[in-house]
Biopython code that builds the backbone (N, CA, C, O; Angstrom):
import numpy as np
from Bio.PDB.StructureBuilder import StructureBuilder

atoms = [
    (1, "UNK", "N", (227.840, 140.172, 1.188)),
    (1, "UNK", "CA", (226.942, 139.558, 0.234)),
    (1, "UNK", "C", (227.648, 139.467, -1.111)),
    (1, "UNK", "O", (228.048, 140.442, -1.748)),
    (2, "UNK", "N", (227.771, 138.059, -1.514)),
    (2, "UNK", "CA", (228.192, 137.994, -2.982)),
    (2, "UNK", "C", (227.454, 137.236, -3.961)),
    (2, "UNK", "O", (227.891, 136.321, -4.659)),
    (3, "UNK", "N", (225.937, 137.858, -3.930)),
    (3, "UNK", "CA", (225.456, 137.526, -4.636)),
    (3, "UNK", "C", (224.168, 138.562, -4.849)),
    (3, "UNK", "O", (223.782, 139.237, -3.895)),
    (4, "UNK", "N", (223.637, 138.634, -5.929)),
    (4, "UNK", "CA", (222.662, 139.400, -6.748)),
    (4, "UNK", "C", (221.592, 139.110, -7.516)),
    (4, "UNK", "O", (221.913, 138.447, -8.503)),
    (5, "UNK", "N", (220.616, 139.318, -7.450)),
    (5, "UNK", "CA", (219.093, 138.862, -8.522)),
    (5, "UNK", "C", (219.312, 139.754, -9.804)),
    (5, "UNK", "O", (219.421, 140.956, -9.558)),
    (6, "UNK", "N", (219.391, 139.406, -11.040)),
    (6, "UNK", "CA", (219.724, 140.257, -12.069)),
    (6, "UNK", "C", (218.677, 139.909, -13.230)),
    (6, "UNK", "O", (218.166, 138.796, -13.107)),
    (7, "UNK", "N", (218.323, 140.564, -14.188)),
    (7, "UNK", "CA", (217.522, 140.144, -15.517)),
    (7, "UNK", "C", (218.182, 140.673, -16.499)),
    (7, "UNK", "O", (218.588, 141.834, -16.437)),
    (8, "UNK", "N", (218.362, 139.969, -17.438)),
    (8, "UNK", "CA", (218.929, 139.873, -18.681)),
    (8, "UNK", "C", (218.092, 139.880, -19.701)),
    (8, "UNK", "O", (217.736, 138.780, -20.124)),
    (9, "UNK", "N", (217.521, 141.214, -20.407)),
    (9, "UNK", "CA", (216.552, 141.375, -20.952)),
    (9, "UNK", "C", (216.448, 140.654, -22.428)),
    (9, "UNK", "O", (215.709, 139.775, -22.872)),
    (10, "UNK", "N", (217.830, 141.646, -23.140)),
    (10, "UNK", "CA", (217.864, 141.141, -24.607)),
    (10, "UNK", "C", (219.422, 140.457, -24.295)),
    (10, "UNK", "O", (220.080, 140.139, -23.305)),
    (11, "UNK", "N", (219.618, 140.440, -26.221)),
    (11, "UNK", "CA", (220.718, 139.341, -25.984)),
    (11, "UNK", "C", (222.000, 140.355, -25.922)),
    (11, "UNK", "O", (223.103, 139.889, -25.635)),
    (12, "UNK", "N", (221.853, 141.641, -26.174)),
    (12, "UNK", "CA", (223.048, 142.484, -25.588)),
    (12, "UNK", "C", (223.257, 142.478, -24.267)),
    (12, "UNK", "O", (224.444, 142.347, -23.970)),
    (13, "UNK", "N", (222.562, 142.569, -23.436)),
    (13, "UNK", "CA", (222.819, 142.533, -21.636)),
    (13, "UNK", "C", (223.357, 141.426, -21.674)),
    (13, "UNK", "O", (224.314, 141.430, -20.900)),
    (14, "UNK", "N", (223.190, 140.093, -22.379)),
    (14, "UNK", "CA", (223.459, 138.557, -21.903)),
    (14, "UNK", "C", (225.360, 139.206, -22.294)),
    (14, "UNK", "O", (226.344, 139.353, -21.568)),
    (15, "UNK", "N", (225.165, 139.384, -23.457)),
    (15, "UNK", "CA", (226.830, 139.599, -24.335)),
    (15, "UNK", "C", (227.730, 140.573, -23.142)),
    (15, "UNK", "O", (228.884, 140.384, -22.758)),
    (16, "UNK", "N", (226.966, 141.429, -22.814)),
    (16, "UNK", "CA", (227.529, 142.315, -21.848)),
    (16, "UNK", "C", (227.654, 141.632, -20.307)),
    (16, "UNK", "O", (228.683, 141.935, -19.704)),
    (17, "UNK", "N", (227.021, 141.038, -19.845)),
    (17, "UNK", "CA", (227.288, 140.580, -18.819)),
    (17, "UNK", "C", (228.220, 139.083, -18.715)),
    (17, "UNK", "O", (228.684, 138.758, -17.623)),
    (18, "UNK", "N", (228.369, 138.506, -19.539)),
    (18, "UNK", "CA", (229.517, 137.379, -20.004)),
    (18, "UNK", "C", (230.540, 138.533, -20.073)),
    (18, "UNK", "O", (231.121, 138.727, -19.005)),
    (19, "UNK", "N", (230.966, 139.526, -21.332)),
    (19, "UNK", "CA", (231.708, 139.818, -21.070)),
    (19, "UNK", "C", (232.430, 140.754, -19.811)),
    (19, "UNK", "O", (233.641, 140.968, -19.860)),
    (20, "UNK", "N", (231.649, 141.254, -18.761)),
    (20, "UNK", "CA", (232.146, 141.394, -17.614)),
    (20, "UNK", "C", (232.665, 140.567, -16.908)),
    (20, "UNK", "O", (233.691, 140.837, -16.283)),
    (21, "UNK", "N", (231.976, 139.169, -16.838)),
    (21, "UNK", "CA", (232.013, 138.304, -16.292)),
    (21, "UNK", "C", (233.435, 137.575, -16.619)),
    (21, "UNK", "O", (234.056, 137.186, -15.630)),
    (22, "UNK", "N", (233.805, 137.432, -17.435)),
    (22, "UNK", "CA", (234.816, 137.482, -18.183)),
    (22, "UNK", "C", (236.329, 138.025, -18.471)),
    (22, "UNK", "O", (237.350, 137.476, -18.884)),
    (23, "UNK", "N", (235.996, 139.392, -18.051)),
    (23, "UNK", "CA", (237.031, 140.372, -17.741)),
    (23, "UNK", "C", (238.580, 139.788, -16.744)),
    (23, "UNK", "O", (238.608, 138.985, -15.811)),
    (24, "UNK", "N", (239.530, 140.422, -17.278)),
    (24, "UNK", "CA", (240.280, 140.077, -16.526)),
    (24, "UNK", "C", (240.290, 140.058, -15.213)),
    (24, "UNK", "O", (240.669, 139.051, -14.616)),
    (25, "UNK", "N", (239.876, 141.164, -14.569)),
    (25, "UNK", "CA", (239.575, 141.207, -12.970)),
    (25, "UNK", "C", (239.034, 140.149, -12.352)),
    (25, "UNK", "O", (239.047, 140.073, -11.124)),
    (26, "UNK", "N", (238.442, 139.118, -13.199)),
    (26, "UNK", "CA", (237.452, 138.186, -12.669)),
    (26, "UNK", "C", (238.142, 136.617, -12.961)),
    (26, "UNK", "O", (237.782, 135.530, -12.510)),
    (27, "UNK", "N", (239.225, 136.939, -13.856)),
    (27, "UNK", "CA", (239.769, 135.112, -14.206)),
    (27, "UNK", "C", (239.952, 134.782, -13.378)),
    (27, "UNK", "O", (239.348, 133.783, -13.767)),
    (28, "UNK", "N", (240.263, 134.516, -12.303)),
    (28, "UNK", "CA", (240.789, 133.903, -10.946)),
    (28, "UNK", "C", (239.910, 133.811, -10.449)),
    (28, "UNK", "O", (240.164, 133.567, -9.270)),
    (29, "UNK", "N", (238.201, 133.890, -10.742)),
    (29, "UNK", "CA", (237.501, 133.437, -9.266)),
    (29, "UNK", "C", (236.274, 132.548, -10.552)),
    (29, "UNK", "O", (236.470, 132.438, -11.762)),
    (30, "UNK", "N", (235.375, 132.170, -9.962)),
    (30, "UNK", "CA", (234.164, 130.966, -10.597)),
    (30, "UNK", "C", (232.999, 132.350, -10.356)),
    (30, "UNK", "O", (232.580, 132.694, -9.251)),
    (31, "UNK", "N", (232.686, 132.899, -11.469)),
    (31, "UNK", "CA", (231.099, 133.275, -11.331)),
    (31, "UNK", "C", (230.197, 132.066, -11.673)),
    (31, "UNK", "O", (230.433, 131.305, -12.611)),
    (32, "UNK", "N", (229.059, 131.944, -10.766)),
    (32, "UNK", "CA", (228.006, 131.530, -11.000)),
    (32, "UNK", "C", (226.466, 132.325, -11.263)),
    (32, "UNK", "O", (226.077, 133.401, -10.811)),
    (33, "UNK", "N", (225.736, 131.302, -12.219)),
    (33, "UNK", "CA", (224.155, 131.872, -12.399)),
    (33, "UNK", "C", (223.248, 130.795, -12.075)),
    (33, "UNK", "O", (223.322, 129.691, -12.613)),
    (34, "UNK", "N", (222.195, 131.178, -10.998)),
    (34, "UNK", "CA", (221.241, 129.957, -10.776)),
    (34, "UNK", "C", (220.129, 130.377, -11.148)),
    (34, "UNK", "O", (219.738, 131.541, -11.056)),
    (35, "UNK", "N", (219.338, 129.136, -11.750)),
    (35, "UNK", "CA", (217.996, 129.492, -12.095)),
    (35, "UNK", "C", (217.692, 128.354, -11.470)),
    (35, "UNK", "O", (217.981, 127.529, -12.337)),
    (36, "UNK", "N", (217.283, 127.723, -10.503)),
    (36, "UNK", "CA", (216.283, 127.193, -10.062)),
    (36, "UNK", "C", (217.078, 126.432, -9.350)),
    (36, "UNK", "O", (217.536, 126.763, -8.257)),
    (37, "UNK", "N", (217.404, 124.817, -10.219)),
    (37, "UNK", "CA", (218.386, 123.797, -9.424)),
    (37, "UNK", "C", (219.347, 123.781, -10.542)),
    (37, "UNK", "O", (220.341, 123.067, -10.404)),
    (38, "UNK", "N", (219.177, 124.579, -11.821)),
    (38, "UNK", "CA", (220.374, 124.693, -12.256)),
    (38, "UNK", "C", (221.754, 125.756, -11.891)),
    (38, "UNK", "O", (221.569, 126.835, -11.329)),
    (39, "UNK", "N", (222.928, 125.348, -12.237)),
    (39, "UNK", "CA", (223.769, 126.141, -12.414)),
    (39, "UNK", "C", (225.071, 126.432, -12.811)),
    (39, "UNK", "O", (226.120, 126.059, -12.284)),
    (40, "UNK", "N", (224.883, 127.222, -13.915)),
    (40, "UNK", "CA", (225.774, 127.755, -15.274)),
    (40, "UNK", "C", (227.273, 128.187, -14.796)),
    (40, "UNK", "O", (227.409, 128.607, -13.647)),
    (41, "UNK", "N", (228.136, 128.111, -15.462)),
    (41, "UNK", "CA", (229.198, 129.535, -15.368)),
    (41, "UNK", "C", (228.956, 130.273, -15.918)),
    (41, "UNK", "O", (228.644, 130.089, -17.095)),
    (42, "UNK", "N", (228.973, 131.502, -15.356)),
    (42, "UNK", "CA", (228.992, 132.661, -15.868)),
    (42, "UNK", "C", (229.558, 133.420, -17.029)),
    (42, "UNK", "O", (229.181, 134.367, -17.718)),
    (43, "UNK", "N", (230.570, 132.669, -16.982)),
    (43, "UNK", "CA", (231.657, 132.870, -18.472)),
    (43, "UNK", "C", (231.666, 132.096, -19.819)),
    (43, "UNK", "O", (232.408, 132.110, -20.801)),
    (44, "UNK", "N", (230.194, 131.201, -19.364)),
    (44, "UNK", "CA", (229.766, 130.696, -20.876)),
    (44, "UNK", "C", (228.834, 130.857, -21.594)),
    (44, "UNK", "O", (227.677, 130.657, -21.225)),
    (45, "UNK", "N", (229.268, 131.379, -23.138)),
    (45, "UNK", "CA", (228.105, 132.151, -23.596)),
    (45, "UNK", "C", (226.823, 131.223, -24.069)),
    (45, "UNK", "O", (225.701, 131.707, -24.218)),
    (46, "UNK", "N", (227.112, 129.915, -24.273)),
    (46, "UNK", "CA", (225.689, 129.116, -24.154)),
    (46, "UNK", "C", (225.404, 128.806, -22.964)),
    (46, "UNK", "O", (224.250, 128.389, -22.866)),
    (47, "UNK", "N", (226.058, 128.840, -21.877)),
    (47, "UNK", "CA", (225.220, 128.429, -20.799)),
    (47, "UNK", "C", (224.338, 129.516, -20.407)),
    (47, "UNK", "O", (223.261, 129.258, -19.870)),
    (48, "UNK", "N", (224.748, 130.844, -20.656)),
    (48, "UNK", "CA", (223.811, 131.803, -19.969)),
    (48, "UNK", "C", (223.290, 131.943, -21.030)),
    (48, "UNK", "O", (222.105, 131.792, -20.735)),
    (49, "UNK", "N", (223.339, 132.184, -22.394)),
    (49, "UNK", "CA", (221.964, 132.554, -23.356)),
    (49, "UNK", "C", (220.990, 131.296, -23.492)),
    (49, "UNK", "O", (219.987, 131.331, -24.204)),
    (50, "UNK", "N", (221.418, 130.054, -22.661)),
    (50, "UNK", "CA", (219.984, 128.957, -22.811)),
    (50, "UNK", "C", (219.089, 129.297, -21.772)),
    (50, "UNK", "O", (217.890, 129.017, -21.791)),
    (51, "UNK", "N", (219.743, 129.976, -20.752)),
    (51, "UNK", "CA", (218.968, 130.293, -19.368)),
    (51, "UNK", "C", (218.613, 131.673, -18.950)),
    (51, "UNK", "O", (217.585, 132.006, -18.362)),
    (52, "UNK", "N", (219.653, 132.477, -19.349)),
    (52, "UNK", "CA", (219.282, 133.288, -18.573)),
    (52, "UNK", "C", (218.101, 134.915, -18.945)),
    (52, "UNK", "O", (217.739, 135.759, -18.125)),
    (53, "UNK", "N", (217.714, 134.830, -20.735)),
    (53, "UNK", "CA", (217.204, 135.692, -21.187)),
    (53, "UNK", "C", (215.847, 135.759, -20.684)),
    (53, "UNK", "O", (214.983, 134.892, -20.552)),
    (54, "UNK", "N", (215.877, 137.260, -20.384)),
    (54, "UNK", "CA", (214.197, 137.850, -19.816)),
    (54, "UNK", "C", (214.052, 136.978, -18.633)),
    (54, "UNK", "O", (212.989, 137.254, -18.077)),
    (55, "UNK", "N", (214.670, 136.069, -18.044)),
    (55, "UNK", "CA", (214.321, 135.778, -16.816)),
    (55, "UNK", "C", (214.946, 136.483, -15.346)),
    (55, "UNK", "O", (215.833, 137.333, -15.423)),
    (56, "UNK", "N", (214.254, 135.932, -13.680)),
    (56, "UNK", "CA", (215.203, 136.558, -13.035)),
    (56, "UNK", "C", (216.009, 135.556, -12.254)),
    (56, "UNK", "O", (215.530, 134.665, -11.552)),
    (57, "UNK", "N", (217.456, 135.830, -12.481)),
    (57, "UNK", "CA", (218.079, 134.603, -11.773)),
    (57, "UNK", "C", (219.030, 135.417, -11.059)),
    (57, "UNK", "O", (219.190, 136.638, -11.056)),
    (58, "UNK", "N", (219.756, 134.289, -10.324)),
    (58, "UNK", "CA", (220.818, 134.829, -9.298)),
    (58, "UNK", "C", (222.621, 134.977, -9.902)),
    (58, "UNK", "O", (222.948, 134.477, -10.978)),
    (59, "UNK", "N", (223.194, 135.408, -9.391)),
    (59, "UNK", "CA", (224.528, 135.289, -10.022)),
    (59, "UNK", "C", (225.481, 135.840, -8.652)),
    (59, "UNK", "O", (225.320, 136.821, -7.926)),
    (60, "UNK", "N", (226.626, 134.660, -8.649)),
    (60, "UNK", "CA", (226.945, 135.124, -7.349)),
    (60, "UNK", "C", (228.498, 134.570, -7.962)),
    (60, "UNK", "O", (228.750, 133.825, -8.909)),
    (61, "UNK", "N", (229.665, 135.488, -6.694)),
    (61, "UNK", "CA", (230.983, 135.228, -7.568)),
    (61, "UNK", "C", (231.465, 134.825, -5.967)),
    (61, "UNK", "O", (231.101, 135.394, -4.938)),
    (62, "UNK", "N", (232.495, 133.540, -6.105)),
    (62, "UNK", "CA", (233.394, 132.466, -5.087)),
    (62, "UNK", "C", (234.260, 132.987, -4.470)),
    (62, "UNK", "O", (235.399, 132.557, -4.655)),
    (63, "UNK", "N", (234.068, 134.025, -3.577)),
    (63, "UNK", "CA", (235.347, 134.209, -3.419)),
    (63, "UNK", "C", (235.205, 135.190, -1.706)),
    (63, "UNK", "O", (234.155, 135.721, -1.342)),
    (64, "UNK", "N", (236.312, 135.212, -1.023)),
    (64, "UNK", "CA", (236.088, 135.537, 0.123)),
    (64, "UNK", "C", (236.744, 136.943, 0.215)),
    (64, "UNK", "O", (236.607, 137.605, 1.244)),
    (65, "UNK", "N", (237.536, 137.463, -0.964)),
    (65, "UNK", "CA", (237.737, 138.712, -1.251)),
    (65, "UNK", "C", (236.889, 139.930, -1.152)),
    (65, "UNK", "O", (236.251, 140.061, -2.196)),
    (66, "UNK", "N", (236.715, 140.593, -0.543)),
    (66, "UNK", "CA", (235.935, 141.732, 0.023)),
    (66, "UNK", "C", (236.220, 143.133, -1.192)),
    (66, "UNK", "O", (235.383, 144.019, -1.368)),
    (67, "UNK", "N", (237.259, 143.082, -1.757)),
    (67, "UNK", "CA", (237.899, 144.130, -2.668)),
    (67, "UNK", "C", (237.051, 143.313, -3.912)),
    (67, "UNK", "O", (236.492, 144.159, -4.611)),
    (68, "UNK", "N", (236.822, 142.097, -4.337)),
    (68, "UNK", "CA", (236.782, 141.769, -5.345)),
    (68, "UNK", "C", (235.040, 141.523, -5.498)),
    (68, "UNK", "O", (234.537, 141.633, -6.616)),
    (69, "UNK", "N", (234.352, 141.252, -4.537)),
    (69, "UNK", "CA", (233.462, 141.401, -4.030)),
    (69, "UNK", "C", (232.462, 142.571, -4.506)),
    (69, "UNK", "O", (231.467, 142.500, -5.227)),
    (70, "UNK", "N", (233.182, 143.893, -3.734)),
    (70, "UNK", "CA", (232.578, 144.515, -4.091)),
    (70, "UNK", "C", (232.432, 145.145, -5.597)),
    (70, "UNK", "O", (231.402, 145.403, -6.220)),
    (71, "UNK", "N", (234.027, 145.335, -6.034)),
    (71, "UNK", "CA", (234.149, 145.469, -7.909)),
    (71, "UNK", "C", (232.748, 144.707, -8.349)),
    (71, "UNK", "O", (231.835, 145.398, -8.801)),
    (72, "UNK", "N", (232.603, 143.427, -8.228)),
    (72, "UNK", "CA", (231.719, 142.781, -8.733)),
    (72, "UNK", "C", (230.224, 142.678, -8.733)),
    (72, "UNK", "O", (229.502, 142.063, -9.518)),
    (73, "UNK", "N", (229.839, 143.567, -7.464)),
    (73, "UNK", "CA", (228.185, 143.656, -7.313)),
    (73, "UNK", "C", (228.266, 145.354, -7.747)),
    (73, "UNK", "O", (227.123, 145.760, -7.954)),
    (74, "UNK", "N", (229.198, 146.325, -7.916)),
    (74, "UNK", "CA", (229.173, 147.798, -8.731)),
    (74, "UNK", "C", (229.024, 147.226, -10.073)),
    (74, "UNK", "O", (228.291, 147.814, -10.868)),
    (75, "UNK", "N", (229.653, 146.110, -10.435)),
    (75, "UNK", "CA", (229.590, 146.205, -12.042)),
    (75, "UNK", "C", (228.344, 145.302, -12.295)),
    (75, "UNK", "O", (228.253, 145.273, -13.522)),
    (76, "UNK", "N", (226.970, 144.275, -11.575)),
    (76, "UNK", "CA", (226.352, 144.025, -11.548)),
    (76, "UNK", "C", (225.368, 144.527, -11.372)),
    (76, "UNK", "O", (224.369, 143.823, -11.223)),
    (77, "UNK", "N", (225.253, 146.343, -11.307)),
    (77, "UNK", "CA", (224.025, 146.955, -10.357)),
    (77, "UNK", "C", (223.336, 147.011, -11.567)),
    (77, "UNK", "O", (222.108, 146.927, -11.584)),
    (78, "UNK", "N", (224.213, 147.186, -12.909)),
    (78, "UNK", "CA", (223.050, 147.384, -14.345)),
    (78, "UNK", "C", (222.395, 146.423, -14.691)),
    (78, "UNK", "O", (221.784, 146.412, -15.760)),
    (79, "UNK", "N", (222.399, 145.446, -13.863)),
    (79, "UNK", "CA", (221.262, 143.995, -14.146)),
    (79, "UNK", "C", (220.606, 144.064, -13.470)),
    (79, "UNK", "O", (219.458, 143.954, -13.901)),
    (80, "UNK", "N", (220.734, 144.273, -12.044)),
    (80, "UNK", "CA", (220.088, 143.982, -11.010)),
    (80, "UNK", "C", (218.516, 144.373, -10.944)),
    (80, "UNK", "O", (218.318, 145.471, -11.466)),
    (81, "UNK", "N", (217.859, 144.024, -10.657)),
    (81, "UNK", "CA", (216.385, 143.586, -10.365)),
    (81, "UNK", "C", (215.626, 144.485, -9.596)),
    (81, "UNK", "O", (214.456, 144.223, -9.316)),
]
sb = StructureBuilder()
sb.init_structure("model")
sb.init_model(0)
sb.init_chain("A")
sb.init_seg("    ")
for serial, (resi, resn, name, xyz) in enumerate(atoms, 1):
    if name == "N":
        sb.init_residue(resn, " ", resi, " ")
    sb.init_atom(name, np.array(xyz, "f"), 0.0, 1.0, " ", f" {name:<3s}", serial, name[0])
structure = sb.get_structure()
């Protein structure tokens, strides 16, 4: 599973979760965030602060890496839903 339901309460979780998202460990793959039929990159800080505050959306990262995978739903559990 590479993907997660997360809420982004205030605008520090948003700042904090871009910048995970962000992190070097992660340049090489596409995070995504869906809210409905939209969907953002993860690594942009207006795309996720137009969408994603106090709501619950999905966020899921491209990649068929199992090592990278999992890094990525441990460092997602502080959003998660």
């Amino acid at each position: 599973m590479n993907k997660l339901k997360i809420r982004l309460s205030t605008p520090e979780m948003v700042a904090d979760f871009i910048n995970v998202c962000s992190s070097l460990k992660y340049k090489d793959f596409d995070i995504n965030v869906y809210d409905g039929r939209s969907i953002i990159d993860a690594k942009s800080i207006v795309g996720v602060f137009a969408i994603a505050q106090g709501k619950k959306i999905e966020t899921k990262i491209v990649t068929d890496d199992k090592c990278v995978i999992s890094s990525f739903i441990e460092d997602m559990r502080k959003f998660e839903v």
